[in-house]
Residue frames relative to the residue before (quaternion, step in Angstrom):
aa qw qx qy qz dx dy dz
X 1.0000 0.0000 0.0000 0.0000 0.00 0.00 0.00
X 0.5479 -0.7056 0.2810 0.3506 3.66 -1.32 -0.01
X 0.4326 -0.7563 0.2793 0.4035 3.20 -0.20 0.48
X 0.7525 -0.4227 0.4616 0.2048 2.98 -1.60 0.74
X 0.3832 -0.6167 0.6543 0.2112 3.73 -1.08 1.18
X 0.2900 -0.6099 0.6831 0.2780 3.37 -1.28 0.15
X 0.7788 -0.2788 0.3620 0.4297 3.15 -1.93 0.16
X 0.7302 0.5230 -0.2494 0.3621 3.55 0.36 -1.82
X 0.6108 0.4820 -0.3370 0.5301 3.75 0.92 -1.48
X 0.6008 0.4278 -0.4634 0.4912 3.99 0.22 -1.10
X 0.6699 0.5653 -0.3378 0.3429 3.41 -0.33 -1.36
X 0.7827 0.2868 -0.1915 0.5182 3.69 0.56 -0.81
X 0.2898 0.6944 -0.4545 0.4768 3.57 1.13 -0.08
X 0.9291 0.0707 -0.0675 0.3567 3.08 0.13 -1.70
X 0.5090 0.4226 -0.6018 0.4475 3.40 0.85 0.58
X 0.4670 0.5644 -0.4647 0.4973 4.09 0.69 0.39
X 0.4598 -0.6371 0.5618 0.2590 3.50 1.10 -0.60
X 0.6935 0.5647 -0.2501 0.3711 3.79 1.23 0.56
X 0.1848 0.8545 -0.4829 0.0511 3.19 0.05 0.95
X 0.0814 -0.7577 0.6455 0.0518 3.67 -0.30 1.15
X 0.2589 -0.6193 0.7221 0.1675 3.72 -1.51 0.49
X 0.6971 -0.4165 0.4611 0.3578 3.17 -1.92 0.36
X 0.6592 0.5695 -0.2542 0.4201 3.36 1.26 -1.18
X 0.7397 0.3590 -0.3133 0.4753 3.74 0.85 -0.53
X 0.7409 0.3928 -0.3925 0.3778 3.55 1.12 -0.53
X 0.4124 0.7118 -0.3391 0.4564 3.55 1.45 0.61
X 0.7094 0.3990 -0.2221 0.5368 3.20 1.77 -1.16
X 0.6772 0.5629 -0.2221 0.4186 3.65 1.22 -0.66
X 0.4923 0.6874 -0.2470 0.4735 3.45 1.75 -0.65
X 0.7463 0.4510 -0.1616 0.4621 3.30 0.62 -2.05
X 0.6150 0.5369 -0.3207 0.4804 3.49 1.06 -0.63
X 0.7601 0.3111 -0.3999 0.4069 3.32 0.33 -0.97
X 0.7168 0.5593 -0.3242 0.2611 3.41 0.93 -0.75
X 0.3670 0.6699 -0.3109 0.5656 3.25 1.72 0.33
X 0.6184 0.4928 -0.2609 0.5538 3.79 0.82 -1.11
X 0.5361 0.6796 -0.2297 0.4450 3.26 0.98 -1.71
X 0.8242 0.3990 -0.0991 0.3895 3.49 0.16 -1.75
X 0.6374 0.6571 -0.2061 0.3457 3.50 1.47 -0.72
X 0.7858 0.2184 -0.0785 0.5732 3.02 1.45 -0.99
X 0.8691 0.0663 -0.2477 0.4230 3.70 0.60 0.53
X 0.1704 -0.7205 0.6259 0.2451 4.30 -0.21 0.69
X 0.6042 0.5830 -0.5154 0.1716 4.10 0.31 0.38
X 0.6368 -0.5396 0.3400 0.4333 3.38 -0.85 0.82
X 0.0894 -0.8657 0.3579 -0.3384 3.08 -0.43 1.80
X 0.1593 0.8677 -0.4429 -0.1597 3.43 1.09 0.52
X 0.2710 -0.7638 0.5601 0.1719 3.55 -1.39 0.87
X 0.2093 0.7677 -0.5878 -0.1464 3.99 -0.42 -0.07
X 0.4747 -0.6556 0.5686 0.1469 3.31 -1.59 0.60
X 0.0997 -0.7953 0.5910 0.0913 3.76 -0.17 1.08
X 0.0931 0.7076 -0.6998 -0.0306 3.15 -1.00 0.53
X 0.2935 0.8678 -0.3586 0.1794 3.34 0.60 0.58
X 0.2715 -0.7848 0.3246 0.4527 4.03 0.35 0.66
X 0.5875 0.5653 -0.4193 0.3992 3.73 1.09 -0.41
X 0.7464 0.3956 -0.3478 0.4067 3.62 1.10 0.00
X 0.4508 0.5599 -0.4563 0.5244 3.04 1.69 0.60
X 0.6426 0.4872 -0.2776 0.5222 3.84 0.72 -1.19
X 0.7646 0.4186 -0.4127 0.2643 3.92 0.24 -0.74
X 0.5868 -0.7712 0.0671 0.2375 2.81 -1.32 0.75
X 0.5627 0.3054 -0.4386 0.6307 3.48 1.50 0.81
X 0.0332 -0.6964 0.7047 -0.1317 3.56 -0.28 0.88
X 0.2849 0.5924 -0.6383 0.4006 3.19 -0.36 1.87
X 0.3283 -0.5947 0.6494 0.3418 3.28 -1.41 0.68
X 0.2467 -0.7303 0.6285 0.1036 3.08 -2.30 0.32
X 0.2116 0.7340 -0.6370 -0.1036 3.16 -1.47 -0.42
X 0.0829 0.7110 -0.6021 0.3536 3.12 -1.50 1.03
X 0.6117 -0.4939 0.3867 0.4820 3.98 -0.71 -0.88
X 0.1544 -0.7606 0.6302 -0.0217 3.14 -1.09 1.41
X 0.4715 -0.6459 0.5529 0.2341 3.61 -1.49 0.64
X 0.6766 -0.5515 0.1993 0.4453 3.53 -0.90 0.93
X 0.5500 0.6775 -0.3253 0.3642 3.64 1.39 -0.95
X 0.8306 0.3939 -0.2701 0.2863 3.91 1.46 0.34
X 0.5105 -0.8324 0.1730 0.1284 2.51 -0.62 1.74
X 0.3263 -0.7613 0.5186 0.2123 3.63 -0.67 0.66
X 0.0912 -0.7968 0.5870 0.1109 4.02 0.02 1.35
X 0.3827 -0.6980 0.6042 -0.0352 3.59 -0.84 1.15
X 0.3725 -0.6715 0.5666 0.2987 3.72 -1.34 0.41
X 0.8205 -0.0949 -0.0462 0.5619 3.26 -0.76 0.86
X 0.5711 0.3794 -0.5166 0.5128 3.79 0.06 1.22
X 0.6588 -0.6487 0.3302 0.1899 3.18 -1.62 0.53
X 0.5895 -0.5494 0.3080 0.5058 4.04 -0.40 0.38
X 0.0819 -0.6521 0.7494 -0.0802 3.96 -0.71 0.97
X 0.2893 -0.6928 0.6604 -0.0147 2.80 -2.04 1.33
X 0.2638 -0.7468 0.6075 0.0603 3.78 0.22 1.14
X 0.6968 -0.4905 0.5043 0.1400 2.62 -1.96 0.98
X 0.5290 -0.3911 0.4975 0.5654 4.04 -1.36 0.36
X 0.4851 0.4676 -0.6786 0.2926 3.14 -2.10 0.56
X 0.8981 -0.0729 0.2826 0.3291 2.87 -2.62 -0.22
X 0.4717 0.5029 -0.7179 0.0957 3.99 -1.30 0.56
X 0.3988 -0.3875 0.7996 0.2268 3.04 -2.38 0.07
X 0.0655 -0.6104 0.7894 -0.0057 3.49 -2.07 0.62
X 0.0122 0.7869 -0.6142 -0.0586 3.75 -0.15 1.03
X 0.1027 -0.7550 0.6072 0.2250 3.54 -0.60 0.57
X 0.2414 -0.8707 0.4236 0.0650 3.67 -0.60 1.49
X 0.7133 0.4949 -0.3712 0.3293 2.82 1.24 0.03
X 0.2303 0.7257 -0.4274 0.4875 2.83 1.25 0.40
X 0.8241 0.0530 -0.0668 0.5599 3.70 0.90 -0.62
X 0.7315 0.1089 -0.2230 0.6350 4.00 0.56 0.59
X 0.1458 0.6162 -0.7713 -0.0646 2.48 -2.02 1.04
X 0.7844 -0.2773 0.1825 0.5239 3.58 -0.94 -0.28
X 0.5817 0.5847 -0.2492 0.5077 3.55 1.09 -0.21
X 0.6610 0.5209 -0.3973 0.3659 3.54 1.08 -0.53
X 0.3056 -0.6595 0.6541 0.2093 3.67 -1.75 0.82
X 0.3995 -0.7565 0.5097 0.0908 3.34 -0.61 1.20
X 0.7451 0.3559 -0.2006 0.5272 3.18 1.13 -0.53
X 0.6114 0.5507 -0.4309 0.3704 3.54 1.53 -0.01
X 0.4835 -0.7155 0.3803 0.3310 3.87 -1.33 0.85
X 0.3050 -0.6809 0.6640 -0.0498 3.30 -1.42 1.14
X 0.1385 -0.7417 0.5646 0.3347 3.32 -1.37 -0.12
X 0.4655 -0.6660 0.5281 0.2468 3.60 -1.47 0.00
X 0.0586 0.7320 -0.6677 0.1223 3.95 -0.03 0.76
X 0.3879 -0.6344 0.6233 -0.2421 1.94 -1.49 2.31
X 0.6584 -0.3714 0.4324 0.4915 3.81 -1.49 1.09
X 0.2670 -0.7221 0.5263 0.3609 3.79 -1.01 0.46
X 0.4260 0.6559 -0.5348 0.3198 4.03 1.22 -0.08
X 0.7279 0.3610 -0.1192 0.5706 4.07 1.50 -0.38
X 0.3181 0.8199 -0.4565 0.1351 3.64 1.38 -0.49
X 0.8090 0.4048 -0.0674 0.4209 3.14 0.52 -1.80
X 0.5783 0.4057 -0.5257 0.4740 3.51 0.78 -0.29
X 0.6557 -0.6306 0.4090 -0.0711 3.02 -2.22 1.72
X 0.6195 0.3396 -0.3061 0.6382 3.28 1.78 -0.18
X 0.8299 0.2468 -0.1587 0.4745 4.13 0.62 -0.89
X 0.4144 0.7215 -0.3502 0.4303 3.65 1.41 -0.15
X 0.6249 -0.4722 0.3317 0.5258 3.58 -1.69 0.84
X 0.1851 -0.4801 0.8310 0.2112 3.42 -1.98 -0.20
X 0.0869 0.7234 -0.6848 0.0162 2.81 -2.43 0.98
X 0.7441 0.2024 -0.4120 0.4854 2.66 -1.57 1.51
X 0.2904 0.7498 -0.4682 0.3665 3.20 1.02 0.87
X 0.6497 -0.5126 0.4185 0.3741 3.91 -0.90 0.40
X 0.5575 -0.6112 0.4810 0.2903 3.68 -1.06 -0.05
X 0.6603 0.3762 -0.2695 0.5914 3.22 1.58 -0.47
X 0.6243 0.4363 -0.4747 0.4411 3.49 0.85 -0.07
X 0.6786 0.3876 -0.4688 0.4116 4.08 1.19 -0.70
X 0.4474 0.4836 -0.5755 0.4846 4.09 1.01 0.65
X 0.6953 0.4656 -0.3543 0.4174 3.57 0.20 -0.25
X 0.7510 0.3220 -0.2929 0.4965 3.40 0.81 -0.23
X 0.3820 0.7081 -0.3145 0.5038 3.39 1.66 0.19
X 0.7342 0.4686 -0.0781 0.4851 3.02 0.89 -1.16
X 0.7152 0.3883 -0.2112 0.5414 3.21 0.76 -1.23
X 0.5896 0.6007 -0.3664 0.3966 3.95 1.21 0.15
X 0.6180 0.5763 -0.1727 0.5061 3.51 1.97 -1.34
X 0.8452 0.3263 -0.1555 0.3936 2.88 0.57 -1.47
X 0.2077 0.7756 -0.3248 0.4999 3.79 1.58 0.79
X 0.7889 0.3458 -0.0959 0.4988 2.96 0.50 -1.85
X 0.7627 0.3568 -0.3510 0.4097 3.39 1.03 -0.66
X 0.6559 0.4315 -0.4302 0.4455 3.43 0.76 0.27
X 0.6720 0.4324 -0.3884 0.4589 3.55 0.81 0.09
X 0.3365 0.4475 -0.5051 0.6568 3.47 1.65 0.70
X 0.7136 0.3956 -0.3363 0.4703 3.92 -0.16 -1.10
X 0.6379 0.2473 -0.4150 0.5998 4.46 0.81 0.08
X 0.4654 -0.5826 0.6097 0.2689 3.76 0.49 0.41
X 0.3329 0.7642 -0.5338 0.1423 3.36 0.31 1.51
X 0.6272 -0.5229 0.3046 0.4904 3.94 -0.75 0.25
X 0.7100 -0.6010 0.3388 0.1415 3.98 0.69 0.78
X 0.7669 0.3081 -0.1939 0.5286 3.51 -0.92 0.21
X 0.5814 -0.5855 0.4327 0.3631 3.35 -1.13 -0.09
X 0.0906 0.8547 -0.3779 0.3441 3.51 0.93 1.90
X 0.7620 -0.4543 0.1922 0.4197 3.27 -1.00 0.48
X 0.5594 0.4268 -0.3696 0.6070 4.17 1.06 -0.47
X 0.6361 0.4921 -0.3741 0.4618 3.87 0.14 -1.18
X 0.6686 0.4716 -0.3959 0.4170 4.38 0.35 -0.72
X 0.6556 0.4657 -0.2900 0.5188 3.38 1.29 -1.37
X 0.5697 0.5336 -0.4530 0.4307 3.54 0.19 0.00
X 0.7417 0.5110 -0.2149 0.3776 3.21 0.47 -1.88
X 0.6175 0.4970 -0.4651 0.3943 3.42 0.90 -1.76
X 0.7631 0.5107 -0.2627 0.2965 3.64 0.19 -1.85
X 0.4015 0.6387 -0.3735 0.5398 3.67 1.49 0.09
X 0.8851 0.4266 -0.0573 0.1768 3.01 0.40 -1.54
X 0.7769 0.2615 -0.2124 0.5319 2.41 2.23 -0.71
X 0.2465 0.6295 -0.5191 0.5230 3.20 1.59 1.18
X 0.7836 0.2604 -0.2698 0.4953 3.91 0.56 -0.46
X 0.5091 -0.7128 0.4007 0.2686 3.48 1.18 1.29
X 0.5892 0.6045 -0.4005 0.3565 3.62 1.31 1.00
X 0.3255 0.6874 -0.4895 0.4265 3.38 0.24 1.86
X 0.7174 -0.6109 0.1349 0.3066 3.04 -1.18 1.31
X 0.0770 0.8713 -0.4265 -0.2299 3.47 0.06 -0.22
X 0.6293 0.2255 -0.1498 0.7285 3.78 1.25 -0.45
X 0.7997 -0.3391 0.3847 0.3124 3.45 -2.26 0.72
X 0.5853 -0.5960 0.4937 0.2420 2.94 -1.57 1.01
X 0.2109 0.7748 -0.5469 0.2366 3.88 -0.80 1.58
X 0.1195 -0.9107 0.3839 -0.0942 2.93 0.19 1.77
X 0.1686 -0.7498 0.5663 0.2979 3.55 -0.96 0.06
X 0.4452 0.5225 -0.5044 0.5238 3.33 0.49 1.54
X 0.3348 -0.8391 0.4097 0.1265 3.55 -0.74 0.75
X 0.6814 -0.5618 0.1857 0.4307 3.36 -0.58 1.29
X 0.1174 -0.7417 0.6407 0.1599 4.06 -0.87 -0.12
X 0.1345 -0.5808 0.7740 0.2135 4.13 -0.90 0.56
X 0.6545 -0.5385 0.5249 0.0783 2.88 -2.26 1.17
X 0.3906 -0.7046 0.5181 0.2872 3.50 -0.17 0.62
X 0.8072 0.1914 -0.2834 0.4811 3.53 0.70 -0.28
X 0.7228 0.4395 -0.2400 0.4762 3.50 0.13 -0.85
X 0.2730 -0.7392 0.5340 0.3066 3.87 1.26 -0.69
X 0.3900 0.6794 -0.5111 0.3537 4.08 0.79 0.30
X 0.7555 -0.5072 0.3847 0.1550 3.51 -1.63 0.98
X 0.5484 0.7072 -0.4386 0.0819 3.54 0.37 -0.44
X 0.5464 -0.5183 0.5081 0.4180 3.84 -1.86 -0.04
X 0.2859 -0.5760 0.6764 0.3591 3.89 -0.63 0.65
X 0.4889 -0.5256 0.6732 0.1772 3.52 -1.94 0.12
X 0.7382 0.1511 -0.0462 0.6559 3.36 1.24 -0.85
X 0.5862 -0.5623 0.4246 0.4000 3.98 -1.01 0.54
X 0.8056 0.3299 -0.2583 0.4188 3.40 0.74 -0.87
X 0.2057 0.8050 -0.4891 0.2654 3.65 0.88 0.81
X 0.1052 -0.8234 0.5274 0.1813 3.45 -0.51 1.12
X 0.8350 0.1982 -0.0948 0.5045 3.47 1.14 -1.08
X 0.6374 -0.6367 0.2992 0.3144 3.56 -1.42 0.72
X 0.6583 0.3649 0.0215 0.6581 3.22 1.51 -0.73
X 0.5965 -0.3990 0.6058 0.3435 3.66 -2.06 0.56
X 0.5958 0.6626 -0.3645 0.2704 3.12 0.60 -1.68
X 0.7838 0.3820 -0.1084 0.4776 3.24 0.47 -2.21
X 0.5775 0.6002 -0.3285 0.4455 3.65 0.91 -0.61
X 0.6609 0.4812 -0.1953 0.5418 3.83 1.17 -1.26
X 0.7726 0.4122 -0.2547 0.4102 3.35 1.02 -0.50
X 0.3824 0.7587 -0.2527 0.4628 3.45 1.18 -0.16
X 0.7666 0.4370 -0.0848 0.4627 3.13 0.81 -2.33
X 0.5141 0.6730 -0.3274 0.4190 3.43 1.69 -0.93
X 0.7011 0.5499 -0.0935 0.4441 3.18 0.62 -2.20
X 0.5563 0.6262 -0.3099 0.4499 3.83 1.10 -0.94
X 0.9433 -0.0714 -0.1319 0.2960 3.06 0.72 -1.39
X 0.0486 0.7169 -0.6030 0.3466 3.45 0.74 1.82
């Protein structure tokens, strides 16, 4: 079964403002694992974090790609299992639902900006909450199959072909002009336009971000 929050994990939940029930991470699970189930039958491990230290740390991103046997694949109603090396995804969801979330309200999805703008693998906006879990998914579980064809990694020329054919199997691609409900951000270095992913985003790019830190300390 899953484990049990402690007092301490609840407690910080809600001074984070987060409260997830058994009842929402039951509804957000079955869904994703459905998305999950749509686009790949290879031995794949998936786990669902809902964890508050993977909300607080300090890259709190989901992944996928190659994992070591030590990861764990969390299952509805079945017990924690440790899978062999190979192929997983780790979505941290809370990061994007709690009891407070409107599934049906619109959100946007920001994408790496080296891919932003392209119209088939690029951000979407104003899109549903269940559609930015679907493209969440279809972003993790890429990487972990283009680790599982023993592709060249990162978010590279195999990894897009995956994603695009993800993306446009889940009838998510642009179809109309970029119109977000996020609010424009200049680059701290380069001085370009871009959507941050996060509020505090200074630069559009590593690139511009690596340079900066360079220039900072000269």
């Amino acid at each position: 079964m899953r484990k049990k929050a402690t007092t301490r994990e609840v407690i910080r939940a809600e001074a984070l403002g987060k409260t997830v029930s058994k009842q929402t991470m039951i509804k957000t699970e079955r869904f994703v694992e459905g998305v999950f189930s749509e686009l790949t039958d290879l031995p794949i491990s998936l786990r669902h974090d809902w964890t508050i230290r993977s909300l607080t740390a300090k890259k709190s991103v989901s992944k996928g790609g190659k994992y070591k046997a030590r990861f764990r694949n969390y299952e509805l109603d079945a017990a924690d299992q440790f899978g062999e090396d190979g192929a997983g995804v780790a979505l941290r969801l809370i990061r994007y639902v709690d009891d407070d979330t409107d599934f049906d309200a619109l959100v946007d999805w920001t994408e790496y900006p080296s891919f932003a703008a392209d119209p088939e693998i690029g951000s979407l906006f104003r899109i549903t909450t269940w559609d930015s879990l679907r493209c969440l998914v279809a972003h993790e579980v890429a990487h972990a199959v283009d680790f599982h064809q023993g592709g060249d990694g990162g978010h590279r020329e195999s990894w897009k072909a995956i994603y695009r054919d993800y993306r446009k199997r889940l009838g998510l691609v642009r179809v109309a002009p970029l119109t977000s409900t996020a609010t424009d951000t200049t680059c701290n270095h380069c001085g370009e336009l871009f959507i941050p992913a996060r509020k505090n985003t200074k630069y559009c790019s590593t690139k511009c971000r690596v340079a900066a830190h360079r220039e900072s300390k000269r």
